[in-house]
C-alpha positions, 0 to 999 in steps of 0.5 A, a space after each residue: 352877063 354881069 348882074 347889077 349884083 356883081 357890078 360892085 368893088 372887091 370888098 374888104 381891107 386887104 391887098 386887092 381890095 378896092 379899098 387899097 386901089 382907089 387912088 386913081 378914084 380919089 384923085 378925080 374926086 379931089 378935082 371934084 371939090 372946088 364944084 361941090 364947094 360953090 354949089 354949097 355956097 350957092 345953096 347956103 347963099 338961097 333963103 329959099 332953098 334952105 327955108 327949113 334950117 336942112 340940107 339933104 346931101 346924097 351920094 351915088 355909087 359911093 362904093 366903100 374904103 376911104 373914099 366912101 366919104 371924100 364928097 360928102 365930107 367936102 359939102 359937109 367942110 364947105 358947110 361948116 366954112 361958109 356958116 362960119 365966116 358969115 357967124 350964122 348957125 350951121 343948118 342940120 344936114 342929112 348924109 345919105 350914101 347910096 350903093 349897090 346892095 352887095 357894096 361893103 356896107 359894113 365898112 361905110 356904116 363903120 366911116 358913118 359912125 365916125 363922121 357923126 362923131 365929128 365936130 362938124 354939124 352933121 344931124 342924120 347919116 344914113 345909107 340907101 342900098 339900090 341901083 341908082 337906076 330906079 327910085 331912092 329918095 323921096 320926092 322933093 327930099 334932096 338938095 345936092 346929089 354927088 356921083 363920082 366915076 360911077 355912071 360909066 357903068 350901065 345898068 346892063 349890058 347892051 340888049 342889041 348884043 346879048 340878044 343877038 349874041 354878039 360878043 363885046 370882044 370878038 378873038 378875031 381881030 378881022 370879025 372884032 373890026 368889023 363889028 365895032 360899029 355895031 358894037 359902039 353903037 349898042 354901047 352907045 344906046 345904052 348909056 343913052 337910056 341908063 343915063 336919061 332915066 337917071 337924070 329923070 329920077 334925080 329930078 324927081 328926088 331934089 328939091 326946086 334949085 337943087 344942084 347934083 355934081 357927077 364926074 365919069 370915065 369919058 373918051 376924048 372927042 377927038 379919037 377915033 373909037 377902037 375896041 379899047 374904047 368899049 371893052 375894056 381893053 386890057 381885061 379882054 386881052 388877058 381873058 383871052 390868053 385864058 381861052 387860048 390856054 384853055 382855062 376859060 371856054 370860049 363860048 363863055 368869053 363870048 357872053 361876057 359883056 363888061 356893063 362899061 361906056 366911056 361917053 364923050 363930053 357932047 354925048 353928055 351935053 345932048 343928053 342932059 339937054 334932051 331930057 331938058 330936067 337940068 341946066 348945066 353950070 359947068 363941064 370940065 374934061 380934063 386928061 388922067 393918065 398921069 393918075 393912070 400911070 401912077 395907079 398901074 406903075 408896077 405889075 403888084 398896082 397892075 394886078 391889083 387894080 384889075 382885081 379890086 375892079 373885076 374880080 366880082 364880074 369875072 367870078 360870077 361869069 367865069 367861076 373860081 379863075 382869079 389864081 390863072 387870072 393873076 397869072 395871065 395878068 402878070 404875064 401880060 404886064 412882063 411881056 411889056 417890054 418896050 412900053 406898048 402896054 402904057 402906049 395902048 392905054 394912052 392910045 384909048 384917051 380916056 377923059 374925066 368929065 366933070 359935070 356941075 348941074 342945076 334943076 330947072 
């Protein structure tokens, strides 16, 4: 099973990097901007929430490249055009980006130093390694958290199914079917728990009128839930051609649970009206398979993208197989020959879900 260790990006600058495969990533934050944008008109426009000349912004699983800083910099740009236009002066602003402790820091201080250089105001940068599952900030510190495609991973695997050792991703397709339901419903129950204690800790964390925007991995309401919709689909396939040939072990494959949950849009809103901390401003759902496709258009982007997303889980579950991963990978994509492979992943229905959000 995948440690909250390993749940991270590949590191680095170099072909397989998340760094050069974030381009599906930068697309949904880019439909994140408008939100950001009128919560920083919001708050800049509160007397109140600003009573102190600061605003505290911070961003969770900002995962490294150049992506790192797409969200803070839209609050910072906002910021900076709101206090302009109204020819008052910019308030000092704290920028704080939060990932897991095995995260590419390097890379994020190396852009931090950058943004402090920049002519907008910013005073303080900083980063705040830890699972956003438990307590990073003080209380009553922040005024906008930022979250984008990252609280679709889970803090773990579900506990029904490595208790039980029920594997995610059964090889056969007869006992696979049969346990989907269970298999959807540990999924399930998991997001549940990991995504209530997360609004808990925010609310917790942000000031009174505080804003957070969060966008993740959803599936559309309308299908009906396969195998392709928990695990990912296209990763089990490949690894199992890896069993079959005998490179991978069996009962291994088994144990291997990919820490993923791709809610529905109402699971969202049960959830953040149960835990009741929050009142949702906005929910958006829209459809990223035209980003998906670009991102996955030729086998080098298929290959690559599989990588820069896995490779640290595969590693540390299956040990040193990323070279017959590769080539299971390209095999997979070859054998494509008639489109079925785009077909299945438009079959899942992903959908982003973007989520603008106010403490009570």
């Amino acid at each position: 099973m995948a440690s909250k260790q390993a749940v991270h990006m590949k590191h680095g600058q170099g072909e397989t990097s998340y760094a050069r495969n974030s381009s599906f990533q930068r697309a949904e934050q880019n439909r994140m901007k408008p939100l950001i944008e009128e919560v920083i008109t919001d708050l800049c426009s509160s007397t109140s929430t600003l009573l102190h000349g600061k605003i505290v912004i911070a961003d969770l699983g900002c995962s490294s490249g150049p992506n790192a800083l797409a969200l803070v910099s839209t609050a910072i740009n906002a910021i900076h055009n709101h206090c302009l236009q109204l020819q008052q002066p910019p308030p000092e602003i704290c920028v704080l980006l939060n990932d897991l402790p095995d995260t590419d820091f390097n890379t994020v201080v190396k852009s931090l130093v950058t943004l402090r250089q920049s002519k907008n105001p910013v005073v303080v940068t900083g980063v705040a390694p830890g699972s956003f599952y438990e307590r990073l900030f003080t209380s009553n510190s922040l005024h906008v958290v930022c979250a984008s495609n990252s609280l679709q991973w889970l803090s773990k695997a579900p506990e029904d199914l490595t208790r039980n050792r029920i594997p995610a991703f059964n090889i056969d397709e007869h006992a696979r079917r049969e346990m989907l339901p269970m298999v959807r419903e540990a999924y399930e129950q998991q997001f549940r728990k990991d995504f209530k204690l997360f609004l808990e800790l925010r609310a917790k964390e942000l000031v009174s009128g505080g804003r957070m925007v969060i966008s993740l991995v959803g599936t559309r309401s309308d299908v009906i839930a396969s195998e392709f919709s928990l695990f990912p689909g296209i990763l089990a396939q490949i690894l199992s051609v890896m069993v079959a040939e005998g490179v991978i072990d069996k009962a291994k494959f088994d144990s291997f649970y990919v820490p993923l949950h791709g809610p529905s849009i109402e699971e969202v809103r049960e959830i953040i009206k149960e835990e009741g901390s929050f009142s949702i401003k906005e929910m958006r759902v829209h459809d990223p398979t035209a980003e998906m496709n670009i991102a996955l258009s030729s086998p080098s982007k298929f290959v690559n993208n599989l990588i820069a997303l896995f490779e640290p889980i595969i590693v540390q579950h299956f040990g040193e197989v990323m070279d017959e991963f590769v080539r299971a990978a390209e095999l997979h994509w070859s054998l494509d020959v008639d489109g079925s492979l785009r077909q299945e992943r438009a079959r899942t229905s992903r959908a982003m879900l973007v989520v603008s959000l106010a403490k009570a």
